[in-house]
N, C-alpha and C positions, 0 to 999 in steps of 0.2 A: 350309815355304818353301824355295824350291831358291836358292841364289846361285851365277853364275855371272859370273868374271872375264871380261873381255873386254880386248884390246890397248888400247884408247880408256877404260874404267872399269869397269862394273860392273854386272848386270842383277840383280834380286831378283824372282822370281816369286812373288807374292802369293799369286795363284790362278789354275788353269787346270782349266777342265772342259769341257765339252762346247758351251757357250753362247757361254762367253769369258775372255779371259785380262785379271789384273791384274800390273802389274810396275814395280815404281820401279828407274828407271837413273842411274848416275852418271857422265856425261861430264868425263874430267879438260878442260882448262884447256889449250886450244891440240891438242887432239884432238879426231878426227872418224870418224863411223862412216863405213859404204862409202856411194858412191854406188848406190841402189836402188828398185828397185819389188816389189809382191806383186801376184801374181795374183788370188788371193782374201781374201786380210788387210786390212781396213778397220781405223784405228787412229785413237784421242786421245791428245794429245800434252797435259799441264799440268803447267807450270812451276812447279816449289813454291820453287827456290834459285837464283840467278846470273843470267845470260846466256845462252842457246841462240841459234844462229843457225839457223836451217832454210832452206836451200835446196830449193824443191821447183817443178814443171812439168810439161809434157804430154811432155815429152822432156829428152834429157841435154842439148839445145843449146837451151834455151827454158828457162831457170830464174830464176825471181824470189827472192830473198833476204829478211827480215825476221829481224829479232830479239826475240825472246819474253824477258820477265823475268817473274817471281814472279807468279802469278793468270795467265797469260796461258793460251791453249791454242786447238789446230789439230788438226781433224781431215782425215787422210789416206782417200779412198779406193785402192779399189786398182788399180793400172796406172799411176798420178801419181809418177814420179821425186821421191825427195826422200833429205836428208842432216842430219841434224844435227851441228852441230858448239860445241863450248864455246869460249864467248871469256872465262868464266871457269867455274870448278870449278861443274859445275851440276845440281842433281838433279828432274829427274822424272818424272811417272806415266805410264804407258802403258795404257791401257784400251782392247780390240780384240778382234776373231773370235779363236777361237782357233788358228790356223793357224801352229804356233810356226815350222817349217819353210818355209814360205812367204815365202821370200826370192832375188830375183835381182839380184845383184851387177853392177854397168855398170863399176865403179872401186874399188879399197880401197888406202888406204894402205898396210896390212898384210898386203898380197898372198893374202887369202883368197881363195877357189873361192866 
C-alpha cells in the first residue's frame, strides 16, 4: 500500500495494476482538491465517512453541486469537470482505470501545475 499526503488530506493506494486502481482518500474539513478533468481516467467515487460535496459538469462554467454522505457514490467519466471538497473530515473510495497521471488541472487552491 503506497500512502501519499496531499495539501487537502490524504490518498492510500489499495491497489494498482493494469485493469485498475483502488484508493481510500481523506478530505480534511473545509478543503478541496483542484478543479479537474482526465482524459482517459473513468472513476467511482463511495462515501464511507462525512460529507463530500462534488461539484461536477460538461464544463468549468456549467457545474451542478450535490452532497454525498456515507453509502452514497458517483461515477465520473472522463472529460466531466469535477471537484470534491469536504464540508466535513470525510473519507472515501475511489475505484477507476488505472491512469494515476491522468489529471488536468482548470483551478487548485494550492497552486499546483
Amino acid at each position: 500500500m503506497k500512502f501519499i499526503e496531499k495539501p487537502w488530506g490524504s490518498e492510500e493506494v489499495i491497489e494498482i495494476n493494469d485493469k485498475y486502481m483502488v484508493k481510500k482518500l481523506t478530505m480534511k474539513k473545509n478543503h478541496r482538491c483542484s478543479l479537474q478533468y482526465h482524459d482517459i481516467k473513468k472513476e467511482t467515487i463511495y462515501v464511507l465517512s462525512g460529507d463530500l460535496k462534488i461539484l461536477i459538469g460538461k464544463n468549468k462554467d456549467a457545474l451542478e453541486t450535490k452532497v454525498y454522505t456515507a453509502g452514497d457514490s458517483i461515477t465520473i467519466n472522463p472529460g466531466i469537470v469535477h471537484r470534491m471538497e469536504g464540508l466535513t473530515d470525510t473519507v472515501y473510495l475511489e475505484a477507476s482505470t488505472p491512469e494515476m497521471e491522468d489529471i488536468v488541472r482548470l483551478s487548485d487552491d494550492y497552486e499546483r501545475d
